[in-house]
C-alpha positions, 0 to 999 in steps of 0.5 A, a space after each residue: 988130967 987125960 983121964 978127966 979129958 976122955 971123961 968129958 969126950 966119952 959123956 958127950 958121945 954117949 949123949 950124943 948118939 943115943 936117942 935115950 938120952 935125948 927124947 926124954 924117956 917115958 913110959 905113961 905117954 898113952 895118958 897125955 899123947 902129945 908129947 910123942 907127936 905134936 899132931 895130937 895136941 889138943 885131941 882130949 877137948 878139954 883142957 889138961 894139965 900133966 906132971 911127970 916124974 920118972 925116977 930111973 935106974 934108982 940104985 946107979 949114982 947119977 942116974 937119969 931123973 925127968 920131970 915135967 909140967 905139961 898143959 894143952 887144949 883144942 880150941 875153935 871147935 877142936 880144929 886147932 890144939 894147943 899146947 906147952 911142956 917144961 922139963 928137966 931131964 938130969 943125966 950124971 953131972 949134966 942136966 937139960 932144961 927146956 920149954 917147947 910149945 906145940 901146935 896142931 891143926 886138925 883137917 876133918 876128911 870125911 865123917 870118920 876120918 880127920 888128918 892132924 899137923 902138929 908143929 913144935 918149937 922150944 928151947 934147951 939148955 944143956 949143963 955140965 956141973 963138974 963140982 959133982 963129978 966123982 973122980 979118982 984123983 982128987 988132987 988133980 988141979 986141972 979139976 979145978 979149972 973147970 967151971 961148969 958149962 951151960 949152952 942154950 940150943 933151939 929145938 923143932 918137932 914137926 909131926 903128922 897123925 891120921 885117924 879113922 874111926 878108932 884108928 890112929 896113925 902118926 909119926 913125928 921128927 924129932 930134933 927136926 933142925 939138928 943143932 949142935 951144943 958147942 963146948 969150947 976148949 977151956 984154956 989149954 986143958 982141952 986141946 979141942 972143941 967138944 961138940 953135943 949134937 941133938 940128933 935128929 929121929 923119927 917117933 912113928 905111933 900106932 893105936 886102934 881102941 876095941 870096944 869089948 862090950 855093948 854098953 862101951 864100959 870095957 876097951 882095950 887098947 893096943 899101941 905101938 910106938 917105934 923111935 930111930 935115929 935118922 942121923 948116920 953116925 960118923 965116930 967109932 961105935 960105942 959099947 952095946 952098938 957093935 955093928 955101928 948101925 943107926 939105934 931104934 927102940 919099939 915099944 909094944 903096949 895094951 892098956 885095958 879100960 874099965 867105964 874110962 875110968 880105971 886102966 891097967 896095962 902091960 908094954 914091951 920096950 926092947 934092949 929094956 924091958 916089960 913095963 906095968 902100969 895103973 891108973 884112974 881118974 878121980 871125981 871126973 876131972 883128976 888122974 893118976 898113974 903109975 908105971 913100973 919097968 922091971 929090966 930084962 936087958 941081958 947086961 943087967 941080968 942078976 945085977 943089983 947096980 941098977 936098982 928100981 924105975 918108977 914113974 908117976 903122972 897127975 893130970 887134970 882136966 879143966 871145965 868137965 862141969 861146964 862141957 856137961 852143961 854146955 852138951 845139956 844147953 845144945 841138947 835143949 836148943 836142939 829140941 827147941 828148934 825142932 818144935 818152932 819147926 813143927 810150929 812153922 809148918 802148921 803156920 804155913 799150912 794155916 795160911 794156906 788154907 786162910 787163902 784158899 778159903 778167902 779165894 772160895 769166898 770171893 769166888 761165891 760173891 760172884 757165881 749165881 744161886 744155882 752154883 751157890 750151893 755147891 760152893 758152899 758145900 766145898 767150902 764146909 768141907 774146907 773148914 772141916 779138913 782144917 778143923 781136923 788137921 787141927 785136932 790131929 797137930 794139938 790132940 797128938 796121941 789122944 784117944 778116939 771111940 770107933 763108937 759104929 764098929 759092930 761085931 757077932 755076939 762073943 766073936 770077933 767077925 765084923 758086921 757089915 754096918 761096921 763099914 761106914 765108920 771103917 771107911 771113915 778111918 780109912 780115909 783119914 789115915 790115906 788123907 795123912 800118909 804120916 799118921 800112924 794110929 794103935 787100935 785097942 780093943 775093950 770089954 765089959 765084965 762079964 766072963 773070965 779076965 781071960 776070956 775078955 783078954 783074949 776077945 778083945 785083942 782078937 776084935 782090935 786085930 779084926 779092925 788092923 786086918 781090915 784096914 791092911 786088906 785096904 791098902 794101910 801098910 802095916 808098919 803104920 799099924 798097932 793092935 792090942 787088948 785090954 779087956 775088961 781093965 779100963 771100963 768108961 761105964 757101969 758094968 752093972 746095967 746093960 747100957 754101961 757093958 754096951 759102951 765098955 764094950 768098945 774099939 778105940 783109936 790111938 793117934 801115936 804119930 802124925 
């Protein structure tokens, strides 16, 4: 009887002054965040769905078993994050049952750096099966007097997470309310309450995601995940915990990504061990992984007792298909705005020019013969400077023969009755300070390909030269060379090599 007693009072204490037995234990948690800190609920976009299952110490009798179903999304264009966890966590003859629904609202502070809040609430039941407990008395009736015992208690996690470009920092409480599981004396076999305290801690987490190559397709991502318990222990220290001080636990882990698609990464947890683990996502919408803890604590050296931990995640993410269509529909709007834009503002200019020409024309009505035409001549070259705006909007990138550009036989030096249609060009291209235009230089067929390549692009660079001499930065300049490739005329007669031989103008911007 006394020993089934002590029995029942040491797994209480044991379960209630370790965060192990309390924050259930995972080692995948860098595949779905949120279950470490309620901040990051929602930071994937898309909605997700998790399971979890993590079989650890497989050799011990009893040993702890964790299931869990998660699911979460971000919702009004990701500023608030949704999401809900059912779990099991088995432990020996006890077994916790909860739900926990998470919220996070996410405060964008600048371009880079956003501060999320992130608030949990759930609920918990807490069993002891006595039916499954081993002991060595079987014919100890007190046994039999036990029932199996069942408390429900109220959970809170209340946490908060910064991020900066790649950087992540958080932390998060939880057991936030620090409830207590009340197990009363059964009848007079226990001469007191026993008491489970949910005790409250601290899960501070630290990552930064290194991009290794140009085109993102290799990453490396470090983290760091620290727990301690924040409540000060009142009892007598237990086995492994000789300096009664509060217990904590770090986690130090590096997972490498290969085109967000296949992972593998290695982690260092404390007083445990080294945990490997693999993992992939399939057709674009479903993971999985896997994780392995090989146990290196000092009291389990050369032990065969403890046996294997294995842990293994599914995950699937909703709506892949639909966030791609929905990134190609804004893409399209996009560029439709772009050109009723463009639209508008050739309206506007058309407009404008619609009433400068109506106040010309009134203006003629009433000024005397001599001043006639004068007007008129500024009203043809109104009508002239639209028809050439309008040439440069619609005809954007079409090609224009310079056809007076004149130069020395087989040299590339201009000859002055070249400048009038320079000066022309010239003052287009002053006229429109956002025009920029690319000279391309032509030849007949006579001499060698090489010859009439290097010939024409010289030509093409006379006419750039001359044009940058002139105050035309050269940024909205570009010159090159065809040679004979592209003639416009028979290059049998001497009619047809004089009009190959050519300096043609490109409108590449306007």
């Amino acid at each position: 009887m006394k020993k089934l007693i002590f029995t029942l009072a040491a797994l209480l204490s044991l379960m209630s002054t370790s965060y192990s037995q309390q924050i259930q234990l995972s080692s995948t948690y860098n595949y779905n965040k949120f279950i470490i800190n309620p901040a990051l609920t929602g930071i994937y976009k898309r909605p997700q769905l998790f399971l979890v299952h993590r079989n650890q110490y497989t050799a011990m009798p009893g040993n702890p078993v964790t299931s869990a179903l998660t699911v979460e999304s971000a919702l009004k264009n990701d500023k608030i994050g949704l999401g809900g966890m059912l779990y099991s966590d088995a432990l020996g003859i006890t077994n916790t049952i909860g739900a926990k629904f998470s919220y996070a609202y996410k405060l964008k502070l600048n371009t880079d750096a956003c501060l999320g809040l992130g608030l949990g609430v759930g609920v918990n039941r807490l069993g002891i099966n006595f039916s499954s407990a081993e002991v060595i008395d079987q014919g100890d009736l007190a046994i039999y007097n036990f029932n199996a015992m069942n408390k429900v208690t109220f959970d809170a996690v209340g946490g908060a997470n910064f991020s900066w470009r790649k950087l992540n920092v958080g932390f998060a409480i939880p057991n936030l309310i620090n409830t207590k599981a009340k197990f009363h004396k059964n009848d007079s076999l226990i001469s007191s309450s026993s008491y489970f305290t949910y005790a409250r801690n601290i899960a501070a987490n630290l990552s930064y995601d290194f991009t290794l190559t140009n085109d993102g397709r290799h990453s490396l991502s470090p983290s760091v995940l620290f727990k301690r318990d924040l409540v000060k222990k009142t009892t007598k220290p237990v086995t492994g915990n000789k300096d009664n001080s509060l217990p904590w636990q770090l986690d130090v882990n590096v997972m490498y990504d290969y085109m967000k698609k296949y992972w593998v990464g290695a982690a260092y947890r404390t007083d445990y061990g080294v945990i490997a683990q693999v993992g992939a996502k399939l057709f674009d919408q479903l993971t999985v992984g896997y994780a392995y803890d090989f146990h290196t604590n000092k009291a389990w050296s050369g032990s065969t007792l403890v046996g294997q931990t294995h842990e293994i995640i599914l995950g699937y993410e909703f709506g892949k298909k639909i966030a791609d269509l929905t990134k190609q529909v804004n893409k399209l709007d996009t560029t439709v705005q772009e050109v009723v834009k463009k639209t508008d503002e050739l309206d506007s200019t058309l407009r404008d020019t619609k009433k400068k020409m109506e106040k010309m024309n009134n203006e003629l009505r009433k000024r005397d013969d001599d001043n006639f035409q004068n007007l008129k001549k500024e009203l043809d070259k109104t009508n002239a400077d639209l028809e050439e705006l309008r040439k440069m909007v619609n005809k954007n990138g079409s090609t224009y023969n310079l056809n007076r550009i004149y130069f020395k036989t087989d040299k590339s030096d201009l000859l002055p009755g070249s400048m009038d249609e320079l000066d022309e060009l010239l003052s287009v291209l002053n006229k429109y300070p956002n025009m920029s235009i690319k000279i391309m230089g032509h030849t007949d067929s006579r001499n060698s390909e090489s010859y009439n390549q290097k010939l024409s692009e010289k030509r093409a660079k006379a006419v750039y030269d001359y044009l940058v001499a002139k105050g035309i930065s050269a940024d909205r300049l570009e010159y090159a060379g065809y040679g004979k490739k592209y003639p416009i005329a028979d290059n049998t007669n001497e009619t047809g090599m004089q009009l190959n031989r050519r300096v043609q103008v490109k409108v590449t911007k306007f």
